[in-house]
C-alpha positions in Angstrom: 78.1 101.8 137.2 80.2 104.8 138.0 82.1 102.9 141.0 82.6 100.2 138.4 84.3 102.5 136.2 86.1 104.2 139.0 87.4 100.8 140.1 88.6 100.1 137.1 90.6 103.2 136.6 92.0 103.1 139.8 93.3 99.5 138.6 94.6 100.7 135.4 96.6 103.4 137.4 97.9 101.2 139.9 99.5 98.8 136.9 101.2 101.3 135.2 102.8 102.7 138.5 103.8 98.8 139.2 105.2 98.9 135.6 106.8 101.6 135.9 108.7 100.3 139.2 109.5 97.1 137.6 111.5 98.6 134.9 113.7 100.1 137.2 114.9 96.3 137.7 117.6 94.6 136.3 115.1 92.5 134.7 113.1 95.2 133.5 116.7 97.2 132.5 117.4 94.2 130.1 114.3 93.9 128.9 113.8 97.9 128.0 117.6 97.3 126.6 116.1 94.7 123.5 113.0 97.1 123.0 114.9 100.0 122.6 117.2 98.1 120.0 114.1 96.6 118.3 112.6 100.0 117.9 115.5 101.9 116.9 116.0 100.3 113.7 112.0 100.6 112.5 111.7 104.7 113.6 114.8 105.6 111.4 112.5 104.6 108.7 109.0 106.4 109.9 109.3 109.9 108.6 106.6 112.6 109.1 105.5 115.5 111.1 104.0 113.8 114.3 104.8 110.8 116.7 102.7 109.5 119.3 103.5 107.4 122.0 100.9 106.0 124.5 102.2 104.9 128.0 105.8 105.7 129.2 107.8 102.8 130.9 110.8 104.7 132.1 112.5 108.4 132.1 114.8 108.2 128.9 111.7 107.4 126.8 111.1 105.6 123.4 111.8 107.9 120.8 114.9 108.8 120.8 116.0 107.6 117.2 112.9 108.8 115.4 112.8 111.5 112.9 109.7 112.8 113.0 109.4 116.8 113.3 107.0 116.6 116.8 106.8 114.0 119.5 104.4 113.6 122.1 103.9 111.2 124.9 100.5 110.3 126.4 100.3 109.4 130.1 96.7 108.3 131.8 98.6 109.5 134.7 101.1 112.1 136.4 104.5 112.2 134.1 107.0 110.6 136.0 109.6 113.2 134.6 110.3 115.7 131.3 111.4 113.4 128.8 114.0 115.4 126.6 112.0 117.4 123.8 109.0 115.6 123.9 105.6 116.9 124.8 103.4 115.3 127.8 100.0 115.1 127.7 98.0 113.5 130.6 94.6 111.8 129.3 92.4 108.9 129.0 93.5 106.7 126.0 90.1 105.9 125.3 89.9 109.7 124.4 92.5 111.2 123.2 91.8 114.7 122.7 93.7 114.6 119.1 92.4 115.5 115.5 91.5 113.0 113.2 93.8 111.9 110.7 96.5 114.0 112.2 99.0 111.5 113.5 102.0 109.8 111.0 102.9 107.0 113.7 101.5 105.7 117.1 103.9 103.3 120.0 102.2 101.5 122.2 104.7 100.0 124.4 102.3 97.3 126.5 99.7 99.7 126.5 96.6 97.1 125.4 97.8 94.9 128.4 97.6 97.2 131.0 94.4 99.0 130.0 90.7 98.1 130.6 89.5 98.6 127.2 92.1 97.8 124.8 89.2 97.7 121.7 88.9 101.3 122.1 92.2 102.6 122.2 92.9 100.6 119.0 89.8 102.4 117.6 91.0 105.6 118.7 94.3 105.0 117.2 92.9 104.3 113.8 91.0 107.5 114.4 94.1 109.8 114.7 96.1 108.5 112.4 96.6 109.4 108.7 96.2 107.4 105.8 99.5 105.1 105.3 100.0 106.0 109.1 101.7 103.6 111.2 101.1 102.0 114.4 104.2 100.0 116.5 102.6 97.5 118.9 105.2 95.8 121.5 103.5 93.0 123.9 104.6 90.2 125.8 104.3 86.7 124.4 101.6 84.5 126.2 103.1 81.5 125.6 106.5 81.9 126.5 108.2 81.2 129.8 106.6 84.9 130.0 103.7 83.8 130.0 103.7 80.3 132.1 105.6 83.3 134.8 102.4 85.3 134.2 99.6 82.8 134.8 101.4 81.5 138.1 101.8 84.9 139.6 98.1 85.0 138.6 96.9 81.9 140.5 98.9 82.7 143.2 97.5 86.6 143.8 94.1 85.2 143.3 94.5 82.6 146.1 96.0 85.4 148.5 93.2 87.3 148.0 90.6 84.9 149.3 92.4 84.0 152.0 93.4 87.6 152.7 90.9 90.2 151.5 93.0 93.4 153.0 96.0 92.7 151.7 96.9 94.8 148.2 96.9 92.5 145.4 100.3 93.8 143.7 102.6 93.1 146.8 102.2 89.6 145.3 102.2 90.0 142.0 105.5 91.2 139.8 105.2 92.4 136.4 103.7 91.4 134.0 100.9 89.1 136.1 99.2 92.7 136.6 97.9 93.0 132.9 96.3 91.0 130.2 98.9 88.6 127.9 97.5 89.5 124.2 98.7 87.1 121.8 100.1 88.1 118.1 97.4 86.3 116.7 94.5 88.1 118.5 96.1 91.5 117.8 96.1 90.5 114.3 92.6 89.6 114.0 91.8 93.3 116.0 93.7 95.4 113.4 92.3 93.5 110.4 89.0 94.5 111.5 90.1 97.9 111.9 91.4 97.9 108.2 95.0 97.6 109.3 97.7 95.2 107.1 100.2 94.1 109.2 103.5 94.6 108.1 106.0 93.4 110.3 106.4 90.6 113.6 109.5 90.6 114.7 110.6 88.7 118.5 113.1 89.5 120.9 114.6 88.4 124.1 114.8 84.8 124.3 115.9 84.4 127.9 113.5 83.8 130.5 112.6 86.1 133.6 115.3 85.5 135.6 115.8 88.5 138.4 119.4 87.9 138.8 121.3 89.9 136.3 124.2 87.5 136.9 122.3 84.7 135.6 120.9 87.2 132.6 124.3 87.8 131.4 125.3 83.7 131.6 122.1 83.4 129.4 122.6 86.0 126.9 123.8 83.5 124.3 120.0 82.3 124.2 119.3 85.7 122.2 121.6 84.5 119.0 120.0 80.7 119.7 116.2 82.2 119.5 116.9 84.9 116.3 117.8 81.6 114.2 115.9 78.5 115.9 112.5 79.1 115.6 111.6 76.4 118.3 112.8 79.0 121.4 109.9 81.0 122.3 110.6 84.6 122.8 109.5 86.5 126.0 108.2 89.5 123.6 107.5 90.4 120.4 107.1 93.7 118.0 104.3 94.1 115.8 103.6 97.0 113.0 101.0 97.9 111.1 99.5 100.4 108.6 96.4 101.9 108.2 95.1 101.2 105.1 92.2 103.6 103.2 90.6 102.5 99.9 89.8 105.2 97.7 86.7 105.2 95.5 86.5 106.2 92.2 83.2 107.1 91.0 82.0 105.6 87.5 79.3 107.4 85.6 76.3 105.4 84.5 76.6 104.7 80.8 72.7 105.6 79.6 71.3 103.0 77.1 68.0 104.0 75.3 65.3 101.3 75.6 63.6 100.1 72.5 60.1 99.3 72.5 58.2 97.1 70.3 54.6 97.9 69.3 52.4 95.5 66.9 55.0 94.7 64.2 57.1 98.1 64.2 60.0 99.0 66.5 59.8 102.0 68.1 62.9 104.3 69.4 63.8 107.0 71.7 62.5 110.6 70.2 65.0 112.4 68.8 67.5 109.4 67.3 67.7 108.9 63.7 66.5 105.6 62.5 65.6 104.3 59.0 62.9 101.8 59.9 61.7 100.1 56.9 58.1 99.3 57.2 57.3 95.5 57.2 55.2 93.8 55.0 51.4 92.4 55.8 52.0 88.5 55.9 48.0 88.6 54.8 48.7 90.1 52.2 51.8 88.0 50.9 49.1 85.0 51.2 46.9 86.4 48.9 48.8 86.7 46.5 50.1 83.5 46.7 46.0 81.8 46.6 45.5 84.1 43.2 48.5 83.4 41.8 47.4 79.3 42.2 44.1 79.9 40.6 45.6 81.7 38.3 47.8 78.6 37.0 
């Protein structure tokens, strides 16, 4: 079990070292240049005293238009660099050593693809976070060009490791064919299960993975096409959510007193004032109706 998990690590490490090479692309430039601009615009409106982000992707970092009073960024690995202000941490997502209910917002750029147990971290983000806190998801989209670019990779590397058992897996493979493709719906169905609403899906770069930035600048008119066609897939997409916490409200019992009935008399709680009005014998009411017949 322990060489499982070790194996697993070591897998986990290796894919955020090949993401962090692919970003240094021109492919991955462009793409960090549409997440940047689709998370700009949402952390001018988080406010609060503590920002989180999980996973770094390159040296400038995420957070640069955010307003928060403290920023931190949480690496499973060695910091590739000191990102401006912000604070590194080096830990296992799966256990963040954080407070509960201490964080406003959480960014996971890609984090749930490139981890081995993406069901914990989203628990341990729900953990940390406050009430009304927010958590900014970005992911690619499975069923994009993105995605079709994924699976082949992904064929491909598992063919060329049958064949050739010695030979590393990721000199095969570009990004993102070394992680997991979670859809939008699945992530949905996680955080609704968590207690999260969703608040916000938004998609961005329409154009597919080309690696020549030549042929990424000739495309860029597929971005305007894709924001107002909704038949374009995108190649990514931004999700948000906030943790939701119902408050109870405790009611106090409203006592009723029981009544009791014994024989032909109704009988109340001791110590309530009644006026009971004893009932008359029907025995005797037919008595006086025989003798008032013989009578006559």
């Amino acid at each position: 079990m322990g060489v499982f998990i070790q194996k697993y690590q070591h897998l986990c490490l290796s894919a955020w070292l090949r993401v962090r090479e692919w970003y240094t692309s021109e492919l991955g430039q462009a793409l960090l240049a549409s997440e940047k601009n689709a998370l700009n615009d949402l952390l001018e409106q988080v406010f609060g005293y503590n920002l989180v982000q999980l996973g770094c992707l390159d040296k400038a970092g995420l957070m640069a238009k955010s307003r928060t009073c403290s920023q931190y960024v949480i690496e499973s690995l060695k910091p590739v660099s000191h990102l401006n202000n912000h604070s590194h941490l080096i830990t296992e997502f799966e256990q963040l050593p954080i407070q509960n209910h201490s964080v406003d917002a959480v960014i996971l750029p890609h984090t749930l693809e490139f981890e081995a147990n993406p069901h914990q971290i989203l628990r341990e983000v729900e953990r940390i976070l406050v009430a009304e806190g927010k958590a900014v998801f970005l992911g690619f989209n499975p069923y994009s060009t993105w995605g079709l670019w994924h699976k082949y990779w992904d064929v491909k590397n598992t063919l060329a490791n049958k064949k050739n058992k010695h030979k590393a897996p990721h000199e095969l493979a570009p990004l993102p064919s070394c992680g997991h493709l979670i859809s939008q719906r699945r992530l949905r169905d996680w955080l609704q299960l968590l207690g999260f609403d969703i608040d916000l899906i938004s998609e961005y770069f329409y154009r597919p993975p080309i690696a020549s930035l030549v042929l990424l600048n000739k495309l860029e008119f597929m971005e305007q096409a894709g924001q107002f066609s909704r038949i374009l897939p995108a190649g990514g997409y931004l999700l948000v959510a906030t943790k939701r916490v119902s408050t109870l409200t405790p009611i106090r019992p409203r006592w009723r007193f029981a009544k009791g009935i014994i024989g032909t008399e109704t009988v109340e709680t001791a110590g309530l004032k009644t006026n009971l009005e004893p009932n008359l014998d029907p025995k005797l009411d037919l008595s006086t109706d025989q003798q008032k017949k013989e009578n006559k």
